[in-house]
C-alpha positions in Angstrom: -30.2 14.0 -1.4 -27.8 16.8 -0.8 -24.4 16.4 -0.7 -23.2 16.6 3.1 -20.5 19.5 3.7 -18.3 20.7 6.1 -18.6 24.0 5.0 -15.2 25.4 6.4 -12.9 27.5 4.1 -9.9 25.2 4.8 -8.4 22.4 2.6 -8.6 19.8 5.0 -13.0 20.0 5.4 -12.5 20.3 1.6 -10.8 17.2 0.7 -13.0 15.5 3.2 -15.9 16.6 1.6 -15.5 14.7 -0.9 -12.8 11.7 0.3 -14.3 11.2 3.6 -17.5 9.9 2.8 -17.9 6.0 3.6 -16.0 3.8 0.9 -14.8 6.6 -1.3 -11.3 5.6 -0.4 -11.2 2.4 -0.5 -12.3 2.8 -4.0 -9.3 4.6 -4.6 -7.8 1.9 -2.9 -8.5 -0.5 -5.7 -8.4 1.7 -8.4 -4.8 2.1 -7.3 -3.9 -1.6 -8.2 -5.3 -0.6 -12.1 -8.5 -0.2 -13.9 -11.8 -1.8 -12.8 -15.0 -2.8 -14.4 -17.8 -1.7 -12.1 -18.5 -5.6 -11.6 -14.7 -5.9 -9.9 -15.3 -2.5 -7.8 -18.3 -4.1 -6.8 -16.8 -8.0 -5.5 -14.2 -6.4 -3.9 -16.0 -4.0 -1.9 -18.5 -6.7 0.1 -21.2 -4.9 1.6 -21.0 -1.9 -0.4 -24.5 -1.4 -2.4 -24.8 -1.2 -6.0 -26.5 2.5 -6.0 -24.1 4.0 -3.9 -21.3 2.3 -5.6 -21.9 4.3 -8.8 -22.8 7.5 -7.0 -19.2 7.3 -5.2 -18.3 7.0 -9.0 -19.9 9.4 -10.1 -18.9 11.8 -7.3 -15.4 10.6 -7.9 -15.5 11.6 -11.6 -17.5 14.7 -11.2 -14.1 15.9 -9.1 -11.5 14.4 -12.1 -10.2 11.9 -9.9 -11.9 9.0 -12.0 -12.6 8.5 -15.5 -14.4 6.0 -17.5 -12.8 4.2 -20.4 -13.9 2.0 -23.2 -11.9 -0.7 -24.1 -11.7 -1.9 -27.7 -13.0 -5.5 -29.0 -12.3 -8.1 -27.8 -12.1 -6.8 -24.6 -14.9 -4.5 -25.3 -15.7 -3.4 -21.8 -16.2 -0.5 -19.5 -13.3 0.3 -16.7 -12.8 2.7 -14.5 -9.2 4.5 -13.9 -7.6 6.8 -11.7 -6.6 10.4 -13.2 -3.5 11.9 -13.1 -4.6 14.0 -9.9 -6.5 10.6 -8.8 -3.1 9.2 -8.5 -1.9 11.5 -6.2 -4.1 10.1 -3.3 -1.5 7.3 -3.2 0.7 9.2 -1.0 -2.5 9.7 1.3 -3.4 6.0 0.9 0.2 4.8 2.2 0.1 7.7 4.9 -3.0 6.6 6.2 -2.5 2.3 6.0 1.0 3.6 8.0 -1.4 5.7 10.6 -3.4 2.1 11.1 -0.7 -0.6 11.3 -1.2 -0.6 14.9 -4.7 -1.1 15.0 -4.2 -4.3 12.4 -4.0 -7.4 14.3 -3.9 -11.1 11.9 -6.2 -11.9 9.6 -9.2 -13.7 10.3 -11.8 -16.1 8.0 -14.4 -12.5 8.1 -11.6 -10.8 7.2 -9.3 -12.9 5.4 -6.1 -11.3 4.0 -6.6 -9.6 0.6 -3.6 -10.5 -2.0 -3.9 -8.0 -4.2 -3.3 -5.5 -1.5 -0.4 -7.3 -0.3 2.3 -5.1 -2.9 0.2 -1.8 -0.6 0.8 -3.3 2.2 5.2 -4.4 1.8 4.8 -0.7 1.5 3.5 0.7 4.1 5.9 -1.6 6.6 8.6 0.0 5.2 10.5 3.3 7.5 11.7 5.3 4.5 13.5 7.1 7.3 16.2 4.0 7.5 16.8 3.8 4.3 19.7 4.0 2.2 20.4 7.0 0.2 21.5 5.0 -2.9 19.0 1.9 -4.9 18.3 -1.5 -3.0 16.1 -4.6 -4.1 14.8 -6.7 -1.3 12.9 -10.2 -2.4 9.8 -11.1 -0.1 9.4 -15.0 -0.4 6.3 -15.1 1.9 3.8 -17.5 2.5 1.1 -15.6 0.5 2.9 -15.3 -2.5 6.3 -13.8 -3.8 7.2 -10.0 -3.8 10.0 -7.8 -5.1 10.3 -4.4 -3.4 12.4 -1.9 -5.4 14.0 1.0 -4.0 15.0 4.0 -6.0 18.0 6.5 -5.5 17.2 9.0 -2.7 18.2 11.5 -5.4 20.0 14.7 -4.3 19.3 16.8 -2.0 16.4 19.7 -2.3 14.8 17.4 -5.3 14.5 14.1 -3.2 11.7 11.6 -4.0 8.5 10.9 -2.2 8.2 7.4 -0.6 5.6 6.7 -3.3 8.1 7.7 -6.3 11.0 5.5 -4.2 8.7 2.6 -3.6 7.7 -0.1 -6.2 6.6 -3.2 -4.8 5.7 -5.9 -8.1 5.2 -9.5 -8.4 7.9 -12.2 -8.6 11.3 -12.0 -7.8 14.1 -10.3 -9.3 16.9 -11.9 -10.5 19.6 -9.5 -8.3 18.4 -9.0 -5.2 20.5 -7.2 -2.2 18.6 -8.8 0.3 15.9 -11.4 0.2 13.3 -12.4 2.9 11.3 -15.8 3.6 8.3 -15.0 6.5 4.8 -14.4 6.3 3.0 -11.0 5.9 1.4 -11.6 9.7 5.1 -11.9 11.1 6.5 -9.0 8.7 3.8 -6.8 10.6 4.1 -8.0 13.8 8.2 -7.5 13.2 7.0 -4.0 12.4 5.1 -3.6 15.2 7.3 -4.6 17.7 5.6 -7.4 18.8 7.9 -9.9 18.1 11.7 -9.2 17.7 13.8 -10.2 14.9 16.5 -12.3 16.5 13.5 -14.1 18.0 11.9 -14.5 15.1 14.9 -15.6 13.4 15.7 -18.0 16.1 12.3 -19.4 15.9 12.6 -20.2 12.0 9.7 -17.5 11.4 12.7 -15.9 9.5 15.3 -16.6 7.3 17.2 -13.8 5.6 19.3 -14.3 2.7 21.7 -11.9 0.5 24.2 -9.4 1.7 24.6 -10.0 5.6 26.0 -6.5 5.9 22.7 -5.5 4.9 20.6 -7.7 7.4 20.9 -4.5 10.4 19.2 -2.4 7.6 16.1 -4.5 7.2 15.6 -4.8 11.1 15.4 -1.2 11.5 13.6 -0.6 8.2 10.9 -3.3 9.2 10.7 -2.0 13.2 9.0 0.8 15.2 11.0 3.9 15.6 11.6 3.1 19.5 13.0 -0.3 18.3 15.3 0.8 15.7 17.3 3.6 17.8 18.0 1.1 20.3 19.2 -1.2 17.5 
């Protein structure tokens, strides 16, 4: 079957010739957390068929976005693994969870929450816009698990880094943290949302922060919507 195409001469109906076909990102989704064997691609992505798992793949690697590696005994195994230029899509990736934080309600038992995804998702919460110019580390002690979300130097102006390059989310806790957080990722988002307010949360025991208090005004506006956080 031919390849569907948009046919425009403009980089937008380009990229979605190729990225907006059905599960091609979420692909890059999971190739993002590391290299996959074609069995993981394929238990992570329920309902996704076999055949057009590896013609996603293909189609993936025919564009050098994805490349096939061999591992050496004793692992000897296949993997796949995001390019160079594959990586870049993680900027899209967190632009796009950001665009659908509304639209993402709790989890349910049909679809329960992922924990792999969970170091994507402390990122996508966050408004770069409030933060700090200078390094912070904020601990996540959540119900799902626990989280460390590192946050580089701005770096000076006219050469400032991306939100991907400030943003490192990794497991465990560091041992100096600025600020640390015990919650649950469903109240993290709804905080983020704006459907439930922090001194509320906090008053209800949803919350408990930790660390420098001086910092505690930060985190509410980092973790609010824009409307919320000017009127903080």
């Amino acid at each position: 079957m031919a390849k569907r195409s948009y046919d425009q001469f403009c980089p937008v109906s380009r990229s979605l010739d190729l990225l907006g076909e059905r599960w091609t990102l979420l692909i890059v989704r999971e190739l993002l957390t590391g290299p996959q064997r074609y069995s993981d691609l394929k238990r992570r992505l329920p309902g996704m068929w076999s055949n057009l798992l590896g013609q996603r793949l293909r189609e993936l690697e025919d564009a050098d976005l994805v490349v096939r590696r061999h591992l050496p005994p004793p692992a000897a195994r296949t993997v796949y693994e995001l390019t160079e230029r594959g990586r870049e899509l993680e900027g899209v990736l967190l632009a796009i969870a950001r665009f659908g934080l509304p639209y993402l309600d709790a989890p349910t038992e049909e679809q329960p929450l992922q924990p792999r995804l969970i170091p994507g998702g402390i990122a996508a919460l966050v408004r770069t816009e409030e933060l700090p110019p200078g390094a912070l580390t904020i601990g996540f002690v959540l119900d799902e698990g626990h989280w460390t979300l590192r946050i580089a130097p701005a770096g000076p102006a006219g050469s400032k880094l991306s939100d991907v390059e400030r943003l490192d989310v990794v497991e465990g806790l560091d041992d100096d943290l600025d600020l640390n957080v015990r919650t649950s990722l469903p109240v993290l988002l709804w905080l983020r949302r704006g459907k439930l307010a922090w001194r509320e949360a906090e008053d209800q025991g949803l919350v408990e922060l930790g660390g420098d208090p001086s910092h505690h005004g930060l985190l509410h506006r980092t973790f609010s919507p824009a409307d919320v956080a000017a009127a903080a």
